[in-house]
SEZADO-970945 format. One record per residue (C-alpha): x, y, z; residue in three letters. Coordinates in steps of 0.2 Angstrom, whole numbers, padded with zeros to 4 digits, always signed. Layout:
XYZAla
...
# end
This chain:
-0572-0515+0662Unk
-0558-0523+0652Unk
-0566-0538+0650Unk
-0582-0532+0645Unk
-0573-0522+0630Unk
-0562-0535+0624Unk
-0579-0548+0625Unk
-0587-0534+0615Unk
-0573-0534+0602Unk
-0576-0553+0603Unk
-0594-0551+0599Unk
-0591-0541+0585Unk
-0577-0551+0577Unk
-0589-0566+0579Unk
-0602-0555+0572Unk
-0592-0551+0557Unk
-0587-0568+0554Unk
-0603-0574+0555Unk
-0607-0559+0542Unk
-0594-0567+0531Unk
-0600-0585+0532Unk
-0617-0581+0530Unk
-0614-0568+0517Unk
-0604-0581+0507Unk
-0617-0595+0509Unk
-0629-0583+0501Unk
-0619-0577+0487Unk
-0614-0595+0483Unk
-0630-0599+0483Unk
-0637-0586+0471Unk
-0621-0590+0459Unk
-0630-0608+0457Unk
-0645-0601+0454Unk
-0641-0588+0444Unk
-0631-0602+0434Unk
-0646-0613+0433Unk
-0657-0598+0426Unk
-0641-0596+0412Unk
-0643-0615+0409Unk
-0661-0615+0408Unk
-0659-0600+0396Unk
-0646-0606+0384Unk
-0657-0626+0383Unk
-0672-0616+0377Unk
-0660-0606+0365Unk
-0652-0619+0359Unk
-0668-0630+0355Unk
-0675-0615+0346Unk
-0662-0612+0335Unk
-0659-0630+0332Unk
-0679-0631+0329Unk
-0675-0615+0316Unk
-0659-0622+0308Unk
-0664-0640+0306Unk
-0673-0636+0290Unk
-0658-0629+0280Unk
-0647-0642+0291Unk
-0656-0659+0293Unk
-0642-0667+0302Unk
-0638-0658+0317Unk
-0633-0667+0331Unk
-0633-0653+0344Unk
-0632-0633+0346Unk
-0619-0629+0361Unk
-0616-0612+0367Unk
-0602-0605+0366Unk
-0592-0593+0380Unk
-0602-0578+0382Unk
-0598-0562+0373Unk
-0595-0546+0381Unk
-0610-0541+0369Unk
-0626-0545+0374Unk
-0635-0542+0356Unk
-0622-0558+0347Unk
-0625-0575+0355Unk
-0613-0587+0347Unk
-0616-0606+0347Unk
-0606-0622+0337Unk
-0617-0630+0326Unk
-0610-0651+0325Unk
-0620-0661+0312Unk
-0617-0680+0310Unk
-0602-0684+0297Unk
-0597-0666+0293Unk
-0586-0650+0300Unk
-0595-0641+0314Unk
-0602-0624+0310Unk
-0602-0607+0320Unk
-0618-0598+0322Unk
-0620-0580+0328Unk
-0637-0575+0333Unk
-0638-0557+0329Unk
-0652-0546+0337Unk
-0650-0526+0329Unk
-0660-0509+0333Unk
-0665-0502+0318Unk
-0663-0483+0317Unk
-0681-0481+0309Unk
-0696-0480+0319Unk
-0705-0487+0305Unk
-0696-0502+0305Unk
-0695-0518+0314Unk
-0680-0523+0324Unk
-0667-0537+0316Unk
-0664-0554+0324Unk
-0655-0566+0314Unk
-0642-0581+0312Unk
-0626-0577+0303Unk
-0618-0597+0299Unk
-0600-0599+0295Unk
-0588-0612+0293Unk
-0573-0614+0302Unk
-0563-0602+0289Unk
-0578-0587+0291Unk
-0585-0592+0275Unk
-0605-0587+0277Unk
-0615-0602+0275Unk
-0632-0593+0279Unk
-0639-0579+0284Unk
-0658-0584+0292Unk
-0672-0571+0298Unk
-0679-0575+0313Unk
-0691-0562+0312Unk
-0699-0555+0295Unk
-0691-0536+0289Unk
-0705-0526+0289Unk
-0705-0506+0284Unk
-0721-0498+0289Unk
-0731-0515+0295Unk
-0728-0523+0277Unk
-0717-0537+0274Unk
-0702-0537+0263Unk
-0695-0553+0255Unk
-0676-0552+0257Unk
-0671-0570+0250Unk
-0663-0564+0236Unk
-0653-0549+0249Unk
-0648-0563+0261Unk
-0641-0575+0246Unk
-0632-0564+0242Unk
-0619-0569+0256Unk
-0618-0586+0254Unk
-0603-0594+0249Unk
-0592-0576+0253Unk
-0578-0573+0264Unk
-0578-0553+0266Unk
-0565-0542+0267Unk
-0572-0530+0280Unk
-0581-0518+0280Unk
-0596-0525+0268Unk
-0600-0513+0257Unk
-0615-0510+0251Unk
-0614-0506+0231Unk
-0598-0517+0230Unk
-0600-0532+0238Unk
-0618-0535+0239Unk
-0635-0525+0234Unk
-0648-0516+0248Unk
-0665-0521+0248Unk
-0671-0506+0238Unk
-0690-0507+0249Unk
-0681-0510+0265Unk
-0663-0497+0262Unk
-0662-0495+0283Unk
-0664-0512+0286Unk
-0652-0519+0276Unk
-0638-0506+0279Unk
-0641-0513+0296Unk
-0640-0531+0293Unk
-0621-0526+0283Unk
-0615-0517+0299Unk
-0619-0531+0311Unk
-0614-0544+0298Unk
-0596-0532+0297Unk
-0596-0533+0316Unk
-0597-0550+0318Unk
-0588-0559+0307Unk
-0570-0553+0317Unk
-0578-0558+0332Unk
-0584-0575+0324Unk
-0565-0578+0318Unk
-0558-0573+0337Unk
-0569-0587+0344Unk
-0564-0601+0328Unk
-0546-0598+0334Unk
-0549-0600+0353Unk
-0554-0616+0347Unk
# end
């Protein structure tokens, strides 16, 4: 009777080492895929947003993530163009509070001391289906380093067809810049 409880103790021990092994070899497994999905994810990212920056910067050698942030609506990338200082670019994607407006997802681009180099719509503002031209809102913040908050009224004018919209794009602009400086000193 002893033996058959201590060969039972022995079958569970295997049985939970077994567990363990297998276990690991699964997890390990899924953490590769899982990276590869992540990898796949930020190669079509980056060629997008290269394919969307090339325009404004015709030299870029490549667009490389950088560390993830805790926030999943900022995606921050280093822009390196042959034979001048790399860039940083934040991808921005904001909810709107208007349910007649669309949704913002842009590119705030910054030099290595936070001044704002461009700030590019990926997708058109729209209030009530119809399309608003912000270039003269989004110039604007060229060539600025912002004490923060942005101010709307002080340091740069709203679209006056698209007022939601634009106090948006400020806020998230505001947000990002501190997290874009955290990520220039980390190197």
């Amino acid at each position: 009777m002893k033996f058959l409880k201590m060969l039972f103790q022995l079958g569970l021990i295997a049985g939970g080492l077994a567990f363990l092994y297998f276990g690991y070899v699964h997890l390990e497994g899924n953490t590769r895929f899982l990276k590869a999905i992540q990898d796949a994810k930020n190669t079509y990212e980056t060629r997008f947003l290269s394919s969307r920056l090339r325009p404004v910067y015709p030299n870029i050698e490549s667009v490389d993530p950088v560390e993830p942030s805790a926030d999943d609506s900022v995606h921050f990338f280093k822009l390196k163009q042959k034979g001048e200082t790399p860039l940083f670019v934040a991808r921005i994607q904001k909810d709107v509070a208007c349910e007649t407006c669309k949704d913002l997802d842009f590119l705030l681009v910054t030099d290595l001391k936070g001044t704002v180099q461009k700030v590019q719509l990926l997708e058109n503002i729209e209030m009530e289906g119809k399309k608003i031209d912000p270039s003269a809102f989004l110039k604007q913040f060229e060539g600025k380093q912002f004490s923060l908050p942005i101010v709307i009224g002080k340091d740069v004018e709203a679209l006056k067809e698209a007022p939601l919209p634009s106090q948006s794009l400020v806020e998230a602009i505001s947000e990002t810049l501190p997290k874009i400086q955290a990520k220039i000193k980390q190197g």
